[in-house]
C-alpha positions as CSV (number, residue, x, y, z in Angstrom):
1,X,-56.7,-4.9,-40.1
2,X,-59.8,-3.7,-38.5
3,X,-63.6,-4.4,-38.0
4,X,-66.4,-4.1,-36.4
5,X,-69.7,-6.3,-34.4
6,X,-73.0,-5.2,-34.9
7,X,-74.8,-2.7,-32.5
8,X,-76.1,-5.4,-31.2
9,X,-74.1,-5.7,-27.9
10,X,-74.6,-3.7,-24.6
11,X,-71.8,-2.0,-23.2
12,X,-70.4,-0.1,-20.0
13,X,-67.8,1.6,-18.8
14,X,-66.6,2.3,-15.7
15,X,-63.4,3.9,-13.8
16,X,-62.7,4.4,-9.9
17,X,-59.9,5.8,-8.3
18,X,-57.6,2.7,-6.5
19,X,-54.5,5.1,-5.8
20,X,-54.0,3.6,-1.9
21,X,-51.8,5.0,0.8
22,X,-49.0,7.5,-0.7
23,X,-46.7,7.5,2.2
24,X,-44.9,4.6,4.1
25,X,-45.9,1.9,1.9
26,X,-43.4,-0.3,-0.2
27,X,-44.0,0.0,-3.4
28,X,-44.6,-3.4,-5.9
29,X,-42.5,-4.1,-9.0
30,X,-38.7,-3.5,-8.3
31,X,-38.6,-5.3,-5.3
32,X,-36.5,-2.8,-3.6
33,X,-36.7,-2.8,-0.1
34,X,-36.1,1.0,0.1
35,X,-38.7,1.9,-2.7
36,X,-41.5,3.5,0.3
37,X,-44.3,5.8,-1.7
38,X,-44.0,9.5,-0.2
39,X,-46.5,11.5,-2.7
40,X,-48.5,11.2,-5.9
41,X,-47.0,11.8,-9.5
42,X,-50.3,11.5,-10.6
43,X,-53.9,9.0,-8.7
44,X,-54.3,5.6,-10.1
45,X,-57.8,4.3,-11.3
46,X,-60.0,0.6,-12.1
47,X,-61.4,0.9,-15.5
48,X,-63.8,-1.5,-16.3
49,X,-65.3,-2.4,-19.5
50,X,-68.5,-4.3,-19.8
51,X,-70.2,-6.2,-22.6
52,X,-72.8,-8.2,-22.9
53,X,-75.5,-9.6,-25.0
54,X,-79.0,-8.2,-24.7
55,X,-81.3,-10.4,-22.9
56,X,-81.5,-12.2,-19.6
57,X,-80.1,-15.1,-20.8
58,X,-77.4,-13.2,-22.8
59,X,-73.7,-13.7,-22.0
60,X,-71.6,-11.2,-21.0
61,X,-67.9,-10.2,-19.8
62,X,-66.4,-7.7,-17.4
63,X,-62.7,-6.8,-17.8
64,X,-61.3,-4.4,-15.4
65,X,-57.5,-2.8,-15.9
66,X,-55.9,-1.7,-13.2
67,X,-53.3,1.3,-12.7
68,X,-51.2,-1.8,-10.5
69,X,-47.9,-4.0,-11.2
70,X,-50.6,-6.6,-11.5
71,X,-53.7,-8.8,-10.4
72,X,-53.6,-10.2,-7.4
73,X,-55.8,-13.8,-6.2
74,X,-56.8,-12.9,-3.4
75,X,-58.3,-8.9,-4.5
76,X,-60.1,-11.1,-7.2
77,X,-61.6,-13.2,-4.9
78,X,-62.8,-10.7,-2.5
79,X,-64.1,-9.0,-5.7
80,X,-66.2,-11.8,-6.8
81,X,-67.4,-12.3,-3.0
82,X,-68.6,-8.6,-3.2
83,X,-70.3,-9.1,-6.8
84,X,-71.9,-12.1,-6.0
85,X,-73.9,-11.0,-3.2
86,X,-75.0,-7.8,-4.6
87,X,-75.5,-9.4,-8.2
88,X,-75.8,-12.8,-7.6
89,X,-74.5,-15.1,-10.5
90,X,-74.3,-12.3,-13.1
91,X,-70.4,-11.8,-12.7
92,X,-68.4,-15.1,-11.6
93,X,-65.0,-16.2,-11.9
94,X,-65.9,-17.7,-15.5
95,X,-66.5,-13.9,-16.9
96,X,-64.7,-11.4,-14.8
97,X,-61.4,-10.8,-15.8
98,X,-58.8,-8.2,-13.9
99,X,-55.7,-7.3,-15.2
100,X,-52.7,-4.8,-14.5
101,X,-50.7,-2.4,-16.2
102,X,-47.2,-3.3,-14.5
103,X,-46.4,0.0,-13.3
104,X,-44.1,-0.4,-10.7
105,X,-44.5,2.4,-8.7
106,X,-47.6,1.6,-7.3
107,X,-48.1,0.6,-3.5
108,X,-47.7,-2.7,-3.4
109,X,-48.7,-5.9,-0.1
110,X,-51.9,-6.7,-2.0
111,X,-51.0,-10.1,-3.2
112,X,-51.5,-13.1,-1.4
113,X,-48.2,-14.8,-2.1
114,X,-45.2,-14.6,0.2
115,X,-42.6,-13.9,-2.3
116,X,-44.7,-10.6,-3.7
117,X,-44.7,-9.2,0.1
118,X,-41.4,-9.8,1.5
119,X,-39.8,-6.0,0.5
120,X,-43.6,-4.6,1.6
121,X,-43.1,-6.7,4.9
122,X,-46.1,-8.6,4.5
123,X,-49.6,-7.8,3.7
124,X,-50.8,-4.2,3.7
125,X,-54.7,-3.7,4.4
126,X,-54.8,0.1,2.9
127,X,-53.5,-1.0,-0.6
128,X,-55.4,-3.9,0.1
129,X,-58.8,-2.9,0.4
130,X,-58.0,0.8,-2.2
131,X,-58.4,-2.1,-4.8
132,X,-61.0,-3.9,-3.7
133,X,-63.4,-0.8,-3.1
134,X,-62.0,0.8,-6.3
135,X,-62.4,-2.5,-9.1
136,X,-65.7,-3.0,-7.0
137,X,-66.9,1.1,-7.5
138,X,-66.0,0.6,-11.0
139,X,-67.5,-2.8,-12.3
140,X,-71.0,-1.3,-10.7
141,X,-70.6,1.5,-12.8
142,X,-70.0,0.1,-15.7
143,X,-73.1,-2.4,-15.1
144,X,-75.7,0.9,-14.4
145,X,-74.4,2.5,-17.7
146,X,-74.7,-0.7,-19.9
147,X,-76.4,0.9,-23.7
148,X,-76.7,-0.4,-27.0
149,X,-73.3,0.0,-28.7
150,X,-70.6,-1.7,-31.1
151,X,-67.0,-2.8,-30.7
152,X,-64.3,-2.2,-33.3
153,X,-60.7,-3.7,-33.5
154,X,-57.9,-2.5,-35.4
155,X,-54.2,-3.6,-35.2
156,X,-50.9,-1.7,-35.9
157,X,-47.6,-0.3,-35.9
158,X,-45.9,1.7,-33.3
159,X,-42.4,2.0,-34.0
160,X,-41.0,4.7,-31.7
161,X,-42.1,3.7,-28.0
162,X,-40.1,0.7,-27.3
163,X,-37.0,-1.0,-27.8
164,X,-35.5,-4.3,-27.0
165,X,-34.0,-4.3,-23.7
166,X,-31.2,-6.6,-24.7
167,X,-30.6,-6.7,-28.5
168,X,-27.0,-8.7,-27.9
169,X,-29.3,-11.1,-25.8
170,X,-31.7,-11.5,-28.6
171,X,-29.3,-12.4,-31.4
172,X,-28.6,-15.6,-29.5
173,X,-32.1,-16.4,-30.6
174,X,-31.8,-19.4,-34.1
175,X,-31.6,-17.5,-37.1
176,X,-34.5,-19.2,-38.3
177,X,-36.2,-18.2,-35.0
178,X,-35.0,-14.4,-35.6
179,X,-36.1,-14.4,-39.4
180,X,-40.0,-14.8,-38.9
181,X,-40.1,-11.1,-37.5
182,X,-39.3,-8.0,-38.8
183,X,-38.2,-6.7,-35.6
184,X,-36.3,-8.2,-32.1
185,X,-39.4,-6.6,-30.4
186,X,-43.3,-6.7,-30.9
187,X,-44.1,-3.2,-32.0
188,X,-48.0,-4.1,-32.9
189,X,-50.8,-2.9,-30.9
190,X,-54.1,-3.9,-31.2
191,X,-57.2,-1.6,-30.0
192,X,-60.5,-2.2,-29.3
193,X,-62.9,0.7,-29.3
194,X,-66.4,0.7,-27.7
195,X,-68.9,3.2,-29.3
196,X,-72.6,3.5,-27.7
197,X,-75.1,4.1,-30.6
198,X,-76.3,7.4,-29.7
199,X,-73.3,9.1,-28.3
200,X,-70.5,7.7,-30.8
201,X,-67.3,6.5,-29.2
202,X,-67.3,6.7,-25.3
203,X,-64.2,4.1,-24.5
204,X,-61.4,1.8,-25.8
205,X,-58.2,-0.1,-24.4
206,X,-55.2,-1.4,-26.2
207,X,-52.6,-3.9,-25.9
208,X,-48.7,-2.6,-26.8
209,X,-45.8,-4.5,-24.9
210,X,-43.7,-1.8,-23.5
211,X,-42.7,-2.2,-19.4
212,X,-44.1,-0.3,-16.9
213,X,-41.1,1.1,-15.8
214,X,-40.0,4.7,-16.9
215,X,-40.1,5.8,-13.5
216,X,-37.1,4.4,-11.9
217,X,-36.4,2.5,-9.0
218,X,-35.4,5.1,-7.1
219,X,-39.0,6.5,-7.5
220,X,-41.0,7.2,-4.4
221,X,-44.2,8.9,-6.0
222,X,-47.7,6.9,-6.7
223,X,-47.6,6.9,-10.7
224,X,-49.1,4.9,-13.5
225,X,-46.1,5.1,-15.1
226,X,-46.2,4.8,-19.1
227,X,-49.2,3.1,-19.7
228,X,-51.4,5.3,-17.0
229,X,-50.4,8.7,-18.5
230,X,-51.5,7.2,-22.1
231,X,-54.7,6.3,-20.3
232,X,-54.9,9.9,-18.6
233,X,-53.6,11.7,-21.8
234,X,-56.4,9.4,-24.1
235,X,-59.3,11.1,-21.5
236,X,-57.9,14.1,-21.5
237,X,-58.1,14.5,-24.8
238,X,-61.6,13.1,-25.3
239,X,-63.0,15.2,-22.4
240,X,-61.5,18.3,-24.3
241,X,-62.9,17.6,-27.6
């Protein structure tokens, strides 16, 4: 199905490069010890989408993806420190929202839990702070291009970019359990698209569980795996329309 809101919202985009350091740094997903980045396959970015209602009063939420394994606590907080003294209370922990691809061949000691940090050997300030600067770069962005716009949503099938891991695995799921899909993996996406009332469709992001991990553990190159090159390959194609 699919719809759309009025063009009664603002919105704003935003994306800033978060790639961090490309050599000597464990990377974060694999949890391989000898995983250390050594070059770029291609720079990771912050893409934040911004929407809110018009008005001062008017509510509004920033969600930020990142080219990363994930979000981390501590970026966020940091994040929210930044925000609050250049915005005050106009972006809080009750409407920012930061999420990650799960690549896992991105540099990784940016999380503030012992167990993420152990194969990076602790914390590492140059990933570290790439994020913070980089979701930071990107929210204030999106704020100073906030214009009159819609959202639409649409859902569907994608049947030829993922598989179920372990199908033998699955089958030890009850039959009844088994019978209310179609498939022994979710193959719907769902879409939102943002378009600004004078200069049509300026943004979108999507939803499709696939795992960020076509490149291999063996992989020593920076690299949004799947889910960045779709985001690279979608503006690519839009900036060459």
């Amino acid at each position: 199905g699919k719809g759309a809101s009025d063009p009664n919202y603002l919105i704003g985009l935003g994306s800033y490069d978060i790639t961090g350091p490309a050599a000597d740094v464990n990377m974060m997903g694999y949890a391989n010890i000898e995983q250390i980045t050594s070059g770029l396959h291609f720079r990771l970015r912050a893409r934040t989408f911004i929407v809110a209602e018009p008005g001062p009063q008017g509510s509004r939420i920033a969600f930020v993806n990142l080219d990363a394994c994930m979000a981390s606590q501590l970026v966020t907080i940091k994040v929210l420190e930044r925000l609050k003294a250049r915005y005050g209370d106009l972006y809080t922990e009750k409407n920012v929202a930061i999420s990650g691809i799960h690549t896992h061949a991105g540099p990784g000691g940016y999380l503030q839990y012992v167990v993420y940090i152990v194969t990076s050997l602790g914390f590492v300030r140059q990933s570290f702070d790439a994020l913070v600067d980089g979701i930071e770069q990107s929210i204030i962005e999106a704020h100073g291009n906030l214009r009159p716009g819609s959202i639409f949503v649409n859902t569907g099938e994608i049947l030829d970019a993922s598989i179920n891991r372990s199908p033998s695995a699955y089958l030890n799921n009850p039959a009844e359990e088994r019978k209310k899909y179609k498939y022994d993996v979710d193959k719907e996406i769902t879409l939102l698209k943002f378009v600004d009332a004078v200069w049509g469709p300026v943004g979108s992001f999507n939803w499709f569980a696939t795992h960020g991990t076509s490149m291999s553990r063996t992989n020593s190159l920076i690299s949004g795996d799947n889910k960045g090159a779709a985001a690279r390959f979608m503006e690519d194609w839009f900036d060459g329309r």
